[in-house]
N, C-alpha and C positions, 0 to 999 in steps of 0.2 A: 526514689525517696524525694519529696518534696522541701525547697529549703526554707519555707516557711514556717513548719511544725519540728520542734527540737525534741520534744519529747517521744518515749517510745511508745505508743498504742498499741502494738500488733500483737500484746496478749488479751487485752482487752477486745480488740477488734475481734480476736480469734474464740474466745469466751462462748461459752453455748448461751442461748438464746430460751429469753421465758419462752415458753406456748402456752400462754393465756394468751384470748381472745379479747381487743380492748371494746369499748362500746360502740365503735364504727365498726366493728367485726373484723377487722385487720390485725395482724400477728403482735404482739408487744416483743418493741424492742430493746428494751431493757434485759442486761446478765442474769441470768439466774444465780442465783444463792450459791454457794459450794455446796455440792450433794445433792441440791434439790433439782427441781425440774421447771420451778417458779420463782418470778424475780421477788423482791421486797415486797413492792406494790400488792402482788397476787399471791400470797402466801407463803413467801420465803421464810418470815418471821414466825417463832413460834408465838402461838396466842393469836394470829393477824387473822382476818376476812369475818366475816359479818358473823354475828353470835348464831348460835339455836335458836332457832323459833321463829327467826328472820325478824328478830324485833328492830331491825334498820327498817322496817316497810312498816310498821306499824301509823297509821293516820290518827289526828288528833281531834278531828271531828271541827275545827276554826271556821271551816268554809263549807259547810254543808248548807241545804236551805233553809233547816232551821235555825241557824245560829245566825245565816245572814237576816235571816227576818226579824229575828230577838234585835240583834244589834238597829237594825233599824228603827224598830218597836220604843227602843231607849231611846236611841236618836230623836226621833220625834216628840217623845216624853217632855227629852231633857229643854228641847224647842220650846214648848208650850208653856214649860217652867221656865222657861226667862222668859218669854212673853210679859206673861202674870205678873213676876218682877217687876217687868219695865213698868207695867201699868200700875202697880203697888206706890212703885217711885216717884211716879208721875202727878197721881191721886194725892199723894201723902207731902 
């Protein structure tokens, strides 16, 4: 036993282990839940991991070509109206 840790671990230590797969593909080391076979993280919780329908992946369309083009389209717009401004200002 090491005398630098006071506390006890070794039921902890000895705890079964999730088998989820994390995103490096390596084991998650995290306890599983009592009774389950998954930690918190990966569905230990009831209610827990991504709905039906996988509406987590759903895309919002921000960055497509055409919305990058629109926003530019204004961009430019917005340009040429202060332009016209300035010169309005200027003139006047």
């Amino acid at each position: 036993m090491s005398a630098g840790h006071i506390r006890n671990t070794r039921a902890m230590a000895a705890s079964p282990r999730c088998g989820a797969a994390t995103r490096s593909g390596l084991a998650c080391r995290a306890p599983a839940m009592c009774g389950r076979l998954r930690c918190r993280m990966h569905g230990g919780a009831p209610g827990s991991g991504a709905p039906w329908g996988n509406r987590n992946a759903r895309k919002h369309g921000a960055f497509t070509q055409a919305r990058i083009a629109e926003r530019r389209a204004i961009r430019e717009l917005l340009g040429e109206a202060a332009k016209l401004l300035g010169e309005l200002k200027r003139d006047a």
